[in-house]
RORO-912093 format. One record per residue (C-alpha): residue number from 1; x, y, z. Coordinates in steps of 0.25 Angstrom, whole numbers. Example, Ala and Ser with C-alpha at 12.3 -4.5 7.8 and 13.67 -1.06 7.14 Angstrom:
! RORO-912093
1_49_-18_31
2_55_-4_29
END
This chain:
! RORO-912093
1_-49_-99_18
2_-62_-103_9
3_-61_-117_15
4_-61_-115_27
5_-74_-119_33
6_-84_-104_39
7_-87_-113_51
8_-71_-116_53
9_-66_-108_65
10_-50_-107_66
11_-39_-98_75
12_-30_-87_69
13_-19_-85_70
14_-8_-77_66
15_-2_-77_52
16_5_-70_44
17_3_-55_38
18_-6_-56_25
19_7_-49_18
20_15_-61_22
21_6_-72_18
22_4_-64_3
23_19_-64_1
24_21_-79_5
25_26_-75_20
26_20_-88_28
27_20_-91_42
28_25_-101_49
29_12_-107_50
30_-1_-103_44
31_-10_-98_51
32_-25_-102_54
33_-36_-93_50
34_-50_-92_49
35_-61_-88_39
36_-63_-74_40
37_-76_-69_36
38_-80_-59_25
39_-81_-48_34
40_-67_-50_38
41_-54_-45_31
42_-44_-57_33
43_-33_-54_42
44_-19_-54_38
45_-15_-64_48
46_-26_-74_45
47_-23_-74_29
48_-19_-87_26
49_-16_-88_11
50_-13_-76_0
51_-26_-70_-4
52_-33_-73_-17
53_-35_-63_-28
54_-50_-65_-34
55_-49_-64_-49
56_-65_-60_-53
57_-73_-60_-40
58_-87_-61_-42
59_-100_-55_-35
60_-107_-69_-36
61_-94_-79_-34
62_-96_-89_-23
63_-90_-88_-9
64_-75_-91_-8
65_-80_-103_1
66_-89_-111_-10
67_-77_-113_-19
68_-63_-117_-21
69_-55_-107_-28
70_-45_-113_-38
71_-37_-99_-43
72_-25_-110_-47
73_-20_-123_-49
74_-29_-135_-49
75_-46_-133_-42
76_-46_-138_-28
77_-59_-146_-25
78_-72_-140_-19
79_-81_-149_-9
80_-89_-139_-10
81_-96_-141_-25
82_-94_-158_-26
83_-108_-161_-22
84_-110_-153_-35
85_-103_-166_-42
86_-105_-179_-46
87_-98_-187_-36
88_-92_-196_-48
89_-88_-182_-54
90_-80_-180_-41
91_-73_-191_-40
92_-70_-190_-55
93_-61_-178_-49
94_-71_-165_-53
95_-75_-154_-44
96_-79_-141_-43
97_-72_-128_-41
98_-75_-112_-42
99_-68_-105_-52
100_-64_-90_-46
101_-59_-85_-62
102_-71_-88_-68
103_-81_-87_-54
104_-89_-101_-57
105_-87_-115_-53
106_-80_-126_-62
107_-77_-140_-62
108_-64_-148_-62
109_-59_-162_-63
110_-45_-164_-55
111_-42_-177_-62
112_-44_-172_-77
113_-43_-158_-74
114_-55_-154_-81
115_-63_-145_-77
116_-79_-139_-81
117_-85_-127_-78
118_-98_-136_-78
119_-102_-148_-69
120_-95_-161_-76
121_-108_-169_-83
122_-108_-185_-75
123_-105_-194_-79
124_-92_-186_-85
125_-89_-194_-98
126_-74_-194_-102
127_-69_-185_-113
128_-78_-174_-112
129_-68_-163_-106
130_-67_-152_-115
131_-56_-141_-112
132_-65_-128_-118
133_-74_-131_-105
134_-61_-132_-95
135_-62_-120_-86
136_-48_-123_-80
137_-43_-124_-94
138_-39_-137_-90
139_-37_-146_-102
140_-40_-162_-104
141_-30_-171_-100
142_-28_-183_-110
143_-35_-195_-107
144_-24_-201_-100
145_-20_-189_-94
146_-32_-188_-84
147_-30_-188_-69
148_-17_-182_-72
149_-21_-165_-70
150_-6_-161_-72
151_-6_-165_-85
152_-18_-155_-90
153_-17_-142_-97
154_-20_-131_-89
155_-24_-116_-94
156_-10_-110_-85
157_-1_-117_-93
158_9_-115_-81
159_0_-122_-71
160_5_-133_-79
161_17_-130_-80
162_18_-130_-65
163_11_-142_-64
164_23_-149_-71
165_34_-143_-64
166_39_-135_-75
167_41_-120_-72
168_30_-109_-75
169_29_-104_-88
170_35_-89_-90
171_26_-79_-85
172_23_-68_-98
173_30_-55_-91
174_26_-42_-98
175_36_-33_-101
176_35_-18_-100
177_37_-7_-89
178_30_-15_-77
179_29_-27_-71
180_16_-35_-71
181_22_-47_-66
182_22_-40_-50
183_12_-47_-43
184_5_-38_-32
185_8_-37_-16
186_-5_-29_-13
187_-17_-36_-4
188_-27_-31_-3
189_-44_-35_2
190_-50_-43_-9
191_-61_-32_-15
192_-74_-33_-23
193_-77_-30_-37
194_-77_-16_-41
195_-92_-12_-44
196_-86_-4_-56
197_-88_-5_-74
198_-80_-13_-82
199_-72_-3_-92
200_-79_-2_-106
201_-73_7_-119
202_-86_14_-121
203_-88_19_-105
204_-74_22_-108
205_-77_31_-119
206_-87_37_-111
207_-80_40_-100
208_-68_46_-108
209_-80_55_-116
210_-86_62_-102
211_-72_63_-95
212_-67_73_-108
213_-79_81_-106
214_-78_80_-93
215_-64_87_-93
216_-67_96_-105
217_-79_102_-96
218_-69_104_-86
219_-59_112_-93
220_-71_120_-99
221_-75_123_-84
222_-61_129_-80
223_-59_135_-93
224_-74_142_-92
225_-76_144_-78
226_-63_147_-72
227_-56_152_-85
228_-44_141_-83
229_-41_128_-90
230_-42_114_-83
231_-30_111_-76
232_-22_102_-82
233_-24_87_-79
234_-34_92_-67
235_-45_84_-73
236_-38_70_-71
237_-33_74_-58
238_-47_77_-53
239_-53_64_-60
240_-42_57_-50
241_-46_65_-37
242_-60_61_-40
243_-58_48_-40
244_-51_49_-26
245_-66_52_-22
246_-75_47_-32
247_-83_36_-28
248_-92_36_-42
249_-94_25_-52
250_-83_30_-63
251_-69_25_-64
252_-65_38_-69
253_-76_50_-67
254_-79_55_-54
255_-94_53_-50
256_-95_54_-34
257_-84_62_-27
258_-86_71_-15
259_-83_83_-15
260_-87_84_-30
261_-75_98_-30
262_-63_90_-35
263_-53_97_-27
264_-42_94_-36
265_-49_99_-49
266_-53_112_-38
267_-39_114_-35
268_-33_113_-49
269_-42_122_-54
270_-41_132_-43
271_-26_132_-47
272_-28_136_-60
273_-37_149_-56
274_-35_158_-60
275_-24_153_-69
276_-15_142_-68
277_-1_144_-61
278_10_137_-67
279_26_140_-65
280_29_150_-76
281_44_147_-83
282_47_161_-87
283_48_174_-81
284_37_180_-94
285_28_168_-88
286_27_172_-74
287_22_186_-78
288_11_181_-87
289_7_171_-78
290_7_183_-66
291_-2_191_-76
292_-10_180_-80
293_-14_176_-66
294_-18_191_-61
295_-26_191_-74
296_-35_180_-71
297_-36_182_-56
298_-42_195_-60
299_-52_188_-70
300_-57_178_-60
301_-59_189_-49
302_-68_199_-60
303_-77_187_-65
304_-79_178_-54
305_-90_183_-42
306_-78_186_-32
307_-79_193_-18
308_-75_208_-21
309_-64_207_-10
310_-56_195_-18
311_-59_204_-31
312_-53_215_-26
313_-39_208_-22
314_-37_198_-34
315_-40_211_-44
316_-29_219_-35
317_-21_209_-34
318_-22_208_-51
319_-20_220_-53
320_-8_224_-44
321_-2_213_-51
322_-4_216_-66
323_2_231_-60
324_15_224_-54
325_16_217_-69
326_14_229_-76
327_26_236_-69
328_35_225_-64
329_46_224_-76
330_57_214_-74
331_50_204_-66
332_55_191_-61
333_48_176_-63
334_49_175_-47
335_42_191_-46
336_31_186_-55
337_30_173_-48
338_28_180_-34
339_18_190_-40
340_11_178_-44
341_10_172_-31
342_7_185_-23
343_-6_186_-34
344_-10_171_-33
345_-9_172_-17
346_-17_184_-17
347_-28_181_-28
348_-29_166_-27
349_-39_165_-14
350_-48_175_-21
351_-48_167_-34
352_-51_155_-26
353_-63_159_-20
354_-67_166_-33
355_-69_154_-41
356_-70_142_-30
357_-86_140_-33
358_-83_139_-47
359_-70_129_-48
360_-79_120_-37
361_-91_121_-45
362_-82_118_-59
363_-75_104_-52
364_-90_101_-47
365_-95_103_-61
366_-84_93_-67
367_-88_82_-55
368_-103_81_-58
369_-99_82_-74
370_-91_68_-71
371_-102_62_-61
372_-113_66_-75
373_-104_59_-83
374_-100_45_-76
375_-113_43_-74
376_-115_43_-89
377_-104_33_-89
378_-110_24_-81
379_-124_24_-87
380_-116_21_-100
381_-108_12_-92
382_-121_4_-87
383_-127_3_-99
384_-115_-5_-105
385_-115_-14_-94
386_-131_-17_-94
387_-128_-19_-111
388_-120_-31_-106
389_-127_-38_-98
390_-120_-30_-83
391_-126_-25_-72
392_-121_-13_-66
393_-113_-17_-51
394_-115_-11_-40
395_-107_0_-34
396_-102_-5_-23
397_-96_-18_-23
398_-98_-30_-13
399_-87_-35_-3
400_-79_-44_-6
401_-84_-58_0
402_-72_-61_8
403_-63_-51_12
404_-48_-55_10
405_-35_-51_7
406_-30_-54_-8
407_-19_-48_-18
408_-24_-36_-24
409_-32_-39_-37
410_-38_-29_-49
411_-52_-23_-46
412_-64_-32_-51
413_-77_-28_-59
414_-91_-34_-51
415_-98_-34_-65
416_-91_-42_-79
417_-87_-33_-91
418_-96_-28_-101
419_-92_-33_-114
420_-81_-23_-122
421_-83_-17_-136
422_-73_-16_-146
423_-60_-10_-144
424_-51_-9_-155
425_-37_-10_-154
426_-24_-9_-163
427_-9_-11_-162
428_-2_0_-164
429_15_0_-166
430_16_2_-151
431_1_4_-146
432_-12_-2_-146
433_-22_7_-152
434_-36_3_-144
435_-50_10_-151
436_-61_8_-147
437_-74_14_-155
438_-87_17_-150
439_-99_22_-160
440_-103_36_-152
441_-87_38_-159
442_-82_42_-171
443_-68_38_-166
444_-62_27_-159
445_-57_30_-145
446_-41_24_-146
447_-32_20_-134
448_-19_18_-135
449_-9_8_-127
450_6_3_-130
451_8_-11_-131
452_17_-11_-120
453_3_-7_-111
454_-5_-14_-119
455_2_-28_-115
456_1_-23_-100
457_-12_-22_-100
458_-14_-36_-106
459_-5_-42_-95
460_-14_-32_-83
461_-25_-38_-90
462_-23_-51_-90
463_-19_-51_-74
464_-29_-42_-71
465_-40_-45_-80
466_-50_-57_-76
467_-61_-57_-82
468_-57_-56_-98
469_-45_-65_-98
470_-46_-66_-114
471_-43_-50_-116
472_-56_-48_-123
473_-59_-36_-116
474_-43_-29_-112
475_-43_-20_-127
476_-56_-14_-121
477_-51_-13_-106
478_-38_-7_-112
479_-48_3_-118
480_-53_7_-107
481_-39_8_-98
482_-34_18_-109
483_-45_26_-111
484_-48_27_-96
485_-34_33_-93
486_-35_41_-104
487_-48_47_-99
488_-44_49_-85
489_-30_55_-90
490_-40_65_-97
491_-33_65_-111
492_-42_67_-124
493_-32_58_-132
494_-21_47_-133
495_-10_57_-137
496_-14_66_-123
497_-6_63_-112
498_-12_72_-100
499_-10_67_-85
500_2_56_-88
501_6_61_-76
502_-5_53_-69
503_-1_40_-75
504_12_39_-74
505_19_29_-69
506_33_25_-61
507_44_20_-69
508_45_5_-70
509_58_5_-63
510_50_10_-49
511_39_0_-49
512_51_-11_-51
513_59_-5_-39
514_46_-2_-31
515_41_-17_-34
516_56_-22_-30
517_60_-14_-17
518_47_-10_-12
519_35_-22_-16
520_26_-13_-26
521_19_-21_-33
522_6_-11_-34
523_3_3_-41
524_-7_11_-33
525_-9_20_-46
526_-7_15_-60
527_-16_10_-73
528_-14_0_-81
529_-6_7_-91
530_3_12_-82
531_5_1_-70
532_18_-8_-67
533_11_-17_-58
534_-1_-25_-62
535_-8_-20_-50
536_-11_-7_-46
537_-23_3_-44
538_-27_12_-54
539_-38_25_-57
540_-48_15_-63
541_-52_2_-58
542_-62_-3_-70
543_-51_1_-81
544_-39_-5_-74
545_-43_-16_-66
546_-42_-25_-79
547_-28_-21_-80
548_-23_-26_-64
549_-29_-11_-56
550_-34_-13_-43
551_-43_-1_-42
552_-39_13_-40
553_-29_15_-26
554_-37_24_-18
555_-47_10_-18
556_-36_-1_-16
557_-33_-6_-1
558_-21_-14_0
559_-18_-20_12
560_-3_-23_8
561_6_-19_-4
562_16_-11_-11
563_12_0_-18
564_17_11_-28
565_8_22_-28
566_9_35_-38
567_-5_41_-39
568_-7_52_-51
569_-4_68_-47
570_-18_72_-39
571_-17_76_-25
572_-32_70_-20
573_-27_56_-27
574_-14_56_-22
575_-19_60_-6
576_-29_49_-7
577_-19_41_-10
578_-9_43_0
579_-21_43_12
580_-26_29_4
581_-11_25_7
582_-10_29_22
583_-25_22_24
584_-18_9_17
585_-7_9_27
586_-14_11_38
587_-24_-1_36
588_-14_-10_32
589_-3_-17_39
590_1_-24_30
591_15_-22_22
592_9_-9_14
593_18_-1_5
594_14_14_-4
595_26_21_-12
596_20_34_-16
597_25_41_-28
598_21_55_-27
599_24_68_-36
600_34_77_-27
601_24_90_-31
602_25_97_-17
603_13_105_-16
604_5_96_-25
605_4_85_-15
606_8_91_-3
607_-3_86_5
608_1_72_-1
609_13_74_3
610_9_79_19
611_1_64_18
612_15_58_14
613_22_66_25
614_13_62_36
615_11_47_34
616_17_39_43
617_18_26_32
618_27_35_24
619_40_29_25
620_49_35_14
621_50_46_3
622_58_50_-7
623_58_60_-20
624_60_56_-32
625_66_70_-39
626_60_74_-51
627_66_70_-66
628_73_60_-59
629_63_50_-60
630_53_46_-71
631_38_41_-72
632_33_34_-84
633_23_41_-91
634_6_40_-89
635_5_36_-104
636_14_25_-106
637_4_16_-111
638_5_24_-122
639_19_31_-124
640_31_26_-131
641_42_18_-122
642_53_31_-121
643_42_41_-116
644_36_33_-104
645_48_37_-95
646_45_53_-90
647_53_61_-81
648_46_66_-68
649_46_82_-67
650_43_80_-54
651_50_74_-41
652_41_61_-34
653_40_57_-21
654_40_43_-16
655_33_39_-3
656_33_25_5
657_20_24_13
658_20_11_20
659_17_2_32
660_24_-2_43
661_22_-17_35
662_25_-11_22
663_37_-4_25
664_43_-16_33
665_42_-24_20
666_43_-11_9
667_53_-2_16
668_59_8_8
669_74_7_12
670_84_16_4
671_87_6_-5
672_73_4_-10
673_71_18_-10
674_84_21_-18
675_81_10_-28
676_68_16_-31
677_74_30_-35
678_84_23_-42
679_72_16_-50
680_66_31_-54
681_78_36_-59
682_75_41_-74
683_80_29_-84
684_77_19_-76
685_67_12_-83
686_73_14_-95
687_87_7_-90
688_76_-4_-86
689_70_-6_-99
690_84_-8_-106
691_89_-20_-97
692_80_-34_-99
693_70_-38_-88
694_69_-51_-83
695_56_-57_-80
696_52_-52_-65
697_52_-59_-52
698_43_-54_-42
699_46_-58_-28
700_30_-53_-25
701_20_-61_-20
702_13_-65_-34
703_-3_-65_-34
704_-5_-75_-46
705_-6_-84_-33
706_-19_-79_-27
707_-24_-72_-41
708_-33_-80_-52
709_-29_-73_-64
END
């Protein structure tokens, strides 16, 4: 396409779907197409070759039409730099080519293979090739050897294997409770650089430092102005319903959200007023819980500022029921329950608009709290930059030059990484013990990851990762994963385990039938610690990209895929998901798939579920009952082999929300349907584990074609 002349005008016609050309389907006869200009998003019908994957755009790259891009196999030749040449250097063979890994033009000889990221000196005298200046890694050919280009050493030593007809050496497959090898069925539009920070241990610290006081400030709110404690894990539920809305500079505090009342913190709290109602297990229990509840209704009436008409009905309402305890001898746990739910019926409206000023005025404080603080974060985060020698990006990124459609790729940083301190690690028996020590601390901060994880994250890193291909910098950019999730998951230490609920995971035996019977080849809400595939979205693009993310879901538009998507328990998230989802399918008609994984928690999500019900894309459900299925735990980067596998209390729901084109290609038959039920049944990954696996064979189309690792 980058050939073609801008001047050159040509018919269209009809070709193939941009699904089909991706997945090798060809026409009969390609079709003729035209230069579409930047403005224009490329048709499916007029895409003519499978679309390129950039590996490190850059702001100040030339256009796609002054080079010749060489992402493999031997450089094709470029008219457009000979004049640059000495005509005796290009009939000695050398030209001139653009080099898209390392964004800056090189020189290479296609007689001896050498190749120069400087001009070649003329006259060129013989012997002078050195192989430390050899940007191809392309090694001399002996003397008698020249002309000949197969016989050179090459830095893919299965390039030449290739080259001499011998099979490809055996790929390095990483064992363990995922497949890395899957390559992605996903395109999307190719995207600029995310204007966001690089990661840094310090900023991390920090970070980790104002969220603690953050969440302590809000458990002393509740506790001092509505005589309650926090709810439990309400604090990690509201940084996710935040971030449905936030539009700030932080990966993880919010800093511009509208309306600045977090409903789900407004609702949680409004719960637990004036105390907090949970299923009593014993008949002794009931009663106290009746008691206790009357009891604090009353409280809240006589020292809040109240209108006299609810004071008078929630103090009568009190007292008629400390009367009926006082005389009711011999009741039942269903008597007390109803009693229970006759006061709440009658004193909760009264209580509500009691306190409602204060709750709202406690979430509000708690937002502009988190806006005071990341922008200290970023003030610090600034400085670090401008102490290297960084600028500070803009916030809104540029366009992409050429819009086009390519394989999804990781999110990309507009601005190069500041150097990284120190960071210490240790192996451990079974773990890798990760400190890293900073002077304003007496005490390292420590991080812990199995070596199972730890080999992951080298194998994300190394086909994720372009821009630090000698692992200088993945001990740090572990670091930071860990502590990021430990801080999101709002726990004070390594041995506290709160909110595993909201990482767990699908057992690996479902993400093989999914991937077999159904082309998933994409999470929609995973990390690095807890993926199967290499790519999928996650919470936080800056930590994660390194590692194969693709930004969080709520900001990725496929235009065709399979997907698994299982969001963490908040019902703002998981609403925003499903109408993302529908929006998706709507514009798109290309083959596009969704299987929703959903707790079955009936009034929790029922108006999730009403979505569900009403969607016309919706093509099939089913319930998986609850503890006959198994999730793997939200810390099994860090928890013995026997304790990963955990029961699910609860039953969950699985949905199928496809196109007309996706459910042509991924219809979910009874077989398929059965086979995935079979693959949750409890034990099933254990009997996995137990028979040896043979190196996979993917059937998908593989994106190593049009990728520069």
């Amino acid at each position: 396409m980058n050939d073609l002349s801008k001047e050159t005008q040509s018919v269209v016609t009809p070709g193939p779907s941009a699904w089909d050309q991706l997945t090798g389907v060809a026409a009969a006869a390609p079709p003729i197409v035209t230069t579409p200009s930047s403005s224009q998003i490329p048709d499916p019908g007029t895409l003519t070759s499978p679309p390129a994957t950039p590996t490190k755009p850059s702001l100040t790259s030339p256009p796609p039409e002054a080079v010749a891009h060489t992402p493999q196999g031997a450089p094709l030749a470029s008219p457009v730099y000979t004049e640059e040449l000495h005509p005796d250097l290009i009939a000695q063979g050398w030209r001139k080519f653009w080099s898209k890994r390392e964004n800056r033009p090189y020189f290479w000889n296609k007689a001896t293979n050498e190749s120069l990221w400087e001009p070649p000196p003329f006259p060129r005298p013989h012997g002078t090739f050195d192989p430390v200046t050899d940007p191809l890694g392309i090694c001399n050919a002996p003397p008698g050897a020249q002309g000949n280009a197969h016989q050179a050493l090459k830095r893919r030593s299965s390039e030449d294997v290739a080259a001499q007809g011998q099979p490809p050496l055996k790929k390095f497959i990483l064992a363990g409770p995922w497949d890395l090898e899957i390559p992605t069925n996903v395109i999307i539009l190719e995207r600029s650089p995310a204007p966001m920070l690089h990661p840094h241990p310090e900023i991390e610290l920090m970070r980790s430092t104002y969220t603690l006081k953050l969440i302590r400030t809000y458990e002393d709110l509740c506790q001092r102005r509505e005589n309650i404690r926090a709810p439990k894990d309400s604090f990690n539920r509201w940084l996710m319903e935040r971030k449905c809305l936030d539009r700030g500079i932080d990966p993880l505090l919010p800093s511009q959200c509208f309306p600045e009342v977090s409903p789900s913190m407004y609702r949680e709290i409004m719960n637990d007023i004036p105390i907090k109602i949970v299923k009593p297990k014993y008949t002794g229990a009931a009663r106290k819980q009746l008691s206790h509840y009357a009891e604090a209704a009353k409280n809240i009436i006589e020292s809040r500022s109240a209108p006299a008409e609810s004071k008078k009905v929630v103090k009568w309402n009190a007292e008629e029921t400390f009367q009926w305890l006082r005389r009711t001898v011999g009741a039942s746990y269903e008597d007390f329950q109803d009693r229970l739910a006759h006061l709440k019926r009658q004193c909760e409206p009264h209580l509500v608009e009691t306190v409602r000023e204060s709750v709202e005025t406690l979430c509000t404080k708690v937002y502009h709290i988190s806006v005071e603080h990341v922008k200290k974060i970023r003030d610090r985060h600034v400085q670090l930059l401008t102490e290297s020698g960084i600028h500070e990006p803009p916030l809104v990124p540029p366009p992409p030059p050429v819009t086009r459609k390519v394989w999804c790729y990781p999110v990309q940083f507009m601005i190069p990484s500041p150097r990284m301190p120190v960071v210490e690690y240790i192996q451990d028996r079974d773990h890798m013990v990760i400190k890293y020590s900073q002077t304003s601390q007496s005490q390292p901060d420590t991080q812990y990851i199995n070596h199972t994880h730890l080999q992951k994250m080298e194998q994300l890193y190394r086909y994720s990762c372009y821009d630090d291909k000698k692992f200088e910098l993945f001990i740090g950019r572990v670091f930071c994963v860990l502590k990021r999730y430990q801080t999101f998951l709002c726990n004070t230490s390594p041995a506290s385990q709160e909110a595993e609920l909201t990482q767990a995971s699908l057992p690996c035996t479902v993400f093989e039938c999914l991937h077999r019977n159904f082309g998933v080849t994409f999470e929609c809400f995973a990390s690095p610690l807890n993926c199967y595939f290499r790519q999928y979205c996650s919470a936080f693009s800056d930590t994660d990209t390194y590692f194969g993310s693709r930004g969080p879901f709520l900001d990725f538009k496929p235009l065709s895929g399979s997907f698994q998507v299982n969001p963490p328990y908040c019902e703002e998230l998981i609403d925003a998901t499903l109408q993302h989802i529908d929006k998706l399918l709507t514009d798109s008609s290309e083959p596009l798939s969704f299987i929703v994984f959903l707790p079955e928690w009936k009034e929790p999500v029922l108006q999730c579920l009403s979505r569900i019900e009403e969607s016309h894309y919706k093509r099939r459900q089913v319930v998986v009952l609850g503890m006959e299925h198994e999730y793997r735990h939200g810390y099994q980067h860090v928890l013995q082999k026997s304790e990963v596998n955990v029961k699910s209390v609860h039953g969950t729901m699985v949905v199928w929300l496809q196109n007309n084109a996706g459910f042509s290609r991924w219809n979910p038959t009874d077989s398929r349907v059965e086979a995935l039920l079979e693959a949750f049944r409890p034990g099933r990954e254990r009997e996995r584990d137990k028979i040896p696996q043979a190196e996979p064979t993917n059937s998908q189309p593989t994106e190593t074609a049009t990728e520069v690792k």
